[in-house]
C-alpha positions in Angstrom: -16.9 -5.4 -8.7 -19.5 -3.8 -10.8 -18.0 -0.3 -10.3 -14.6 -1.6 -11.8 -16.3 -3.2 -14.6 -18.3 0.0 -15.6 -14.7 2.5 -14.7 -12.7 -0.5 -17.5 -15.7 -0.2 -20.3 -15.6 4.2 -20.6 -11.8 3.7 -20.8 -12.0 1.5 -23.2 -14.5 3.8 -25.2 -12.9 7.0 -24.5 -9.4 4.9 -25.3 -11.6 4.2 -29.1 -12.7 7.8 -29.6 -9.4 9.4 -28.5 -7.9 6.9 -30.9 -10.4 8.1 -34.0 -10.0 11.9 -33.3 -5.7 11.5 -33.4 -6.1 9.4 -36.7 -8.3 12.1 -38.0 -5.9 15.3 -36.7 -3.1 13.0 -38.3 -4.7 13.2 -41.7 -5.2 16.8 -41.6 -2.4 17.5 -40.3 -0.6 15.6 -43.2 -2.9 16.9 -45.9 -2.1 20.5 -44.5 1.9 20.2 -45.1 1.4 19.1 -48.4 -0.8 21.7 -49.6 1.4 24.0 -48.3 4.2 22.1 -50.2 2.7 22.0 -53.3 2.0 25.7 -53.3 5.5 26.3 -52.6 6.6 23.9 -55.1 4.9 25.4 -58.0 6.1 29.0 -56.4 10.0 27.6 -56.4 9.5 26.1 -59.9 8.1 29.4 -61.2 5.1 27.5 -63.1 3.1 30.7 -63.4 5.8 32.5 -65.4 6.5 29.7 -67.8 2.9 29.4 -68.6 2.5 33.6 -69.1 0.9 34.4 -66.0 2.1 36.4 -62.9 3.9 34.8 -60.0 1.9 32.9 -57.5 1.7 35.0 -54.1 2.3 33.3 -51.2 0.7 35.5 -48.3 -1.0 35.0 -45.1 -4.5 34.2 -46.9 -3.0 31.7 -48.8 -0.9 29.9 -46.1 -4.2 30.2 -44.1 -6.3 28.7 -47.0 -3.5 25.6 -47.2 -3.6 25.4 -43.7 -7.2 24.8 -43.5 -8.1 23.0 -46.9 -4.3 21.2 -47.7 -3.7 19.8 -51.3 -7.6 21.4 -52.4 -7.3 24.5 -51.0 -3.3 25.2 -52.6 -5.2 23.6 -56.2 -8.0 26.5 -55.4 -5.8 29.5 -55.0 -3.3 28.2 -58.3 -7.1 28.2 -60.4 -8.5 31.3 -58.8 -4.6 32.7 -59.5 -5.0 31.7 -63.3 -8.5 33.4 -63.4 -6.9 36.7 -61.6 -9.2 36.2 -58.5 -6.0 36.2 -56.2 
């Protein structure tokens, strides 16, 4: 009787971290595809050009950088861009 209470309270906890860490990768996950769709965004609208700068490059790094960092990481590369870091 004990022994099933004990087995029924770790599910229940590993049911409440499980449930943190997919609400967490969900987030990321989300913020991720937007950074990468505001980098493309601003690519497609040719923003750069308009303003007197070069294209935006979209390579590896910065699909990498998106990937990782989402909607602050695409606003990063579009500054360092403008400063001629990228």
């Amino acid at each position: 009787m004990i022994g099933t209470l004990i087995l029924i309270i770790l599910c229940l906890i590993v049911l409440v971290v499980l449930w943190h860490l997919l609400q967490n990768i969900v987030k990321l996950v989300i913020n991720s595809i937007l950074g990468l769709l505001l980098l493309g965004i601003v690519k497609f609208l040719n923003i750069f050009p308009l303003l007197g700068f070069p294209d935006i490059e979209i390579g590896w790094i910065a699909v990498i950088v998106c990937a990782i960092a989402g909607i602050p990481g695409a606003i990063l590369l579009m500054i360092l861009h403008l400063f001629g870091l990228v």
